[in-house]
N, C-alpha and C positions, 0 to 999 in steps of 0.2 A: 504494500500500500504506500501511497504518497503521502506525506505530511511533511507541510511547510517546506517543500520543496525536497525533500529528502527520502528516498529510495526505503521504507523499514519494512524489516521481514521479522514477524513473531513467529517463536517455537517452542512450546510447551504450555503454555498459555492460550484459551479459546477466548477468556473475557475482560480484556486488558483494554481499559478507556482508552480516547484518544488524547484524554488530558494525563493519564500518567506516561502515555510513551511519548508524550511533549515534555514531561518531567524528565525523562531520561535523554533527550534530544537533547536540552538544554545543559545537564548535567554533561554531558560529553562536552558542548561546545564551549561549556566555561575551563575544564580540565585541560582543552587541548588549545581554544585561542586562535582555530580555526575553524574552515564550513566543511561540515561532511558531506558527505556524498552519500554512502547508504551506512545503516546502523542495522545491525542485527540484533536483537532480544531472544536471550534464551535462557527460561525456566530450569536449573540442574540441581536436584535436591535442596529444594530450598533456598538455592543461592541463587543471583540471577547472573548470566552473564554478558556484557553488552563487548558484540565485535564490530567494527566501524569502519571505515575508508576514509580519508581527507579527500578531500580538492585539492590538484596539485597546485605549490605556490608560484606565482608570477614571481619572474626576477627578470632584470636588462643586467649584462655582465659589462663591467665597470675596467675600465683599463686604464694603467697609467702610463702615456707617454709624454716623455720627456717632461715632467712634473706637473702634467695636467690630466685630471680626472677627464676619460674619454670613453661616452659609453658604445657607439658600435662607430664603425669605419667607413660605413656608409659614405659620406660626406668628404671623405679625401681624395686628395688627387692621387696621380698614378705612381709617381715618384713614393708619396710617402707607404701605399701600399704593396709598392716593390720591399720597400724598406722591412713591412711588417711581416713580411712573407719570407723576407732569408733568417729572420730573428731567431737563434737560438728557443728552441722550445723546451725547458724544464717538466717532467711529469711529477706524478706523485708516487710513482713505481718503486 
Protein backbone atom coordinates (compact mmCIF):
# COMPACT_ATOMS: atom_id res chain seq x y z
CA UNK A 1 0.00 0.00 0.00
CA UNK A 2 0.91 3.62 -0.55
CA UNK A 3 1.11 6.15 2.22
CA UNK A 4 2.34 9.42 2.07
CA UNK A 5 4.05 8.69 -0.79
CA UNK A 6 5.83 5.68 0.43
CA UNK A 7 5.85 2.02 -0.87
CA UNK A 8 4.76 -0.01 2.86
CA UNK A 9 4.34 -3.72 2.97
CA UNK A 10 2.69 -5.39 6.37
CA UNK A 11 3.47 -8.80 7.50
CA UNK A 12 2.14 -10.57 10.38
CA UNK A 13 -0.33 -8.08 11.10
CA UNK A 14 -4.20 -8.12 9.40
CA UNK A 15 -5.20 -4.92 11.50
CA UNK A 16 -2.78 -2.27 11.62
CA UNK A 17 -4.39 1.55 11.32
CA UNK A 18 -3.02 3.69 8.94
CA UNK A 19 -2.29 6.18 11.62
CA UNK A 20 0.13 3.60 13.51
CA UNK A 21 2.14 2.69 10.21
CA UNK A 22 2.23 6.69 9.90
CA UNK A 23 3.75 6.30 13.52
CA UNK A 24 6.37 4.07 12.32
CA UNK A 25 6.88 6.12 8.90
CA UNK A 26 7.61 8.89 10.97
CA UNK A 27 9.71 7.00 13.49
CA UNK A 28 12.12 5.86 10.72
CA UNK A 29 12.23 9.35 9.15
CA UNK A 30 13.35 11.01 12.29
CA UNK A 31 16.13 8.10 13.01
CA UNK A 32 17.51 8.26 9.62
CA UNK A 33 17.04 12.25 8.59
CA UNK A 34 16.15 11.19 5.32
CA UNK A 35 12.90 10.18 2.77
CA UNK A 36 12.24 6.49 2.31
CA UNK A 37 11.23 4.81 -0.28
CA UNK A 38 9.56 1.77 0.82
CA UNK A 39 9.33 0.49 4.76
CA UNK A 40 8.46 -2.92 5.42
CA UNK A 41 6.49 -3.84 8.86
CA UNK A 42 6.89 -7.13 10.25
CA UNK A 43 5.12 -8.74 13.33
CA UNK A 44 8.08 -11.51 14.84
CA UNK A 45 7.05 -12.80 18.34
CA UNK A 46 6.20 -9.90 19.76
CA UNK A 47 8.78 -7.65 18.40
CA UNK A 48 8.10 -5.65 15.57
CA UNK A 49 10.48 -5.28 12.94
CA UNK A 50 10.74 -2.27 10.54
CA UNK A 51 13.19 -2.82 7.17
CA UNK A 52 13.21 0.28 4.86
CA UNK A 53 15.19 1.73 1.64
CA UNK A 54 16.21 5.41 1.43
CA UNK A 55 16.19 7.66 -1.46
CA UNK A 56 19.33 7.89 -2.81
CA UNK A 57 21.10 11.33 -1.99
CA UNK A 58 21.68 14.14 -4.49
CA UNK A 59 25.29 15.29 -4.40
CA UNK A 60 27.27 17.61 -7.41
CA UNK A 61 31.00 16.49 -6.96
CA UNK A 62 33.10 19.57 -5.80
CA UNK A 63 36.63 19.92 -7.32
CA UNK A 64 39.40 21.94 -6.46
CA UNK A 65 41.52 23.49 -9.13
CA UNK A 66 44.16 25.51 -8.70
CA UNK A 67 42.42 26.85 -5.30
CA UNK A 68 39.10 27.32 -6.51
CA UNK A 69 36.04 25.32 -5.50
CA UNK A 70 34.93 23.89 -9.14
CA UNK A 71 31.81 21.98 -9.39
CA UNK A 72 31.68 20.17 -12.95
CA UNK A 73 33.94 21.08 -16.07
CA UNK A 74 31.39 21.75 -18.05
CA UNK A 75 32.16 25.34 -18.73
CA UNK A 76 35.87 25.13 -19.63
CA UNK A 77 37.77 25.57 -22.47
CA UNK A 78 39.72 22.94 -24.35
CA UNK A 79 43.14 23.64 -23.12
CA UNK A 80 42.10 23.49 -19.54
CA UNK A 81 40.30 20.09 -20.14
CA UNK A 82 43.37 18.66 -21.87
CA UNK A 83 44.90 19.73 -18.67
CA UNK A 84 42.27 17.66 -16.50
CA UNK A 85 42.53 14.75 -18.43
CA UNK A 86 46.51 13.83 -18.22
CA UNK A 87 46.18 14.73 -14.34
CA UNK A 88 47.45 12.17 -12.32
CA UNK A 89 44.55 10.17 -10.88
CA UNK A 90 44.89 8.90 -7.14
CA UNK A 91 42.31 5.93 -6.18
CA UNK A 92 41.24 4.69 -2.96
CA UNK A 93 42.65 1.12 -3.65
Amino acid sequence: MLISGIDVTVNGVNDMSEQEIQGYIDYVQNQTDERLETLAISLEGGNVALDYDLRPAKFERIRRITGYLVGTIDRWNNAKRAEEHDRVKHGLN
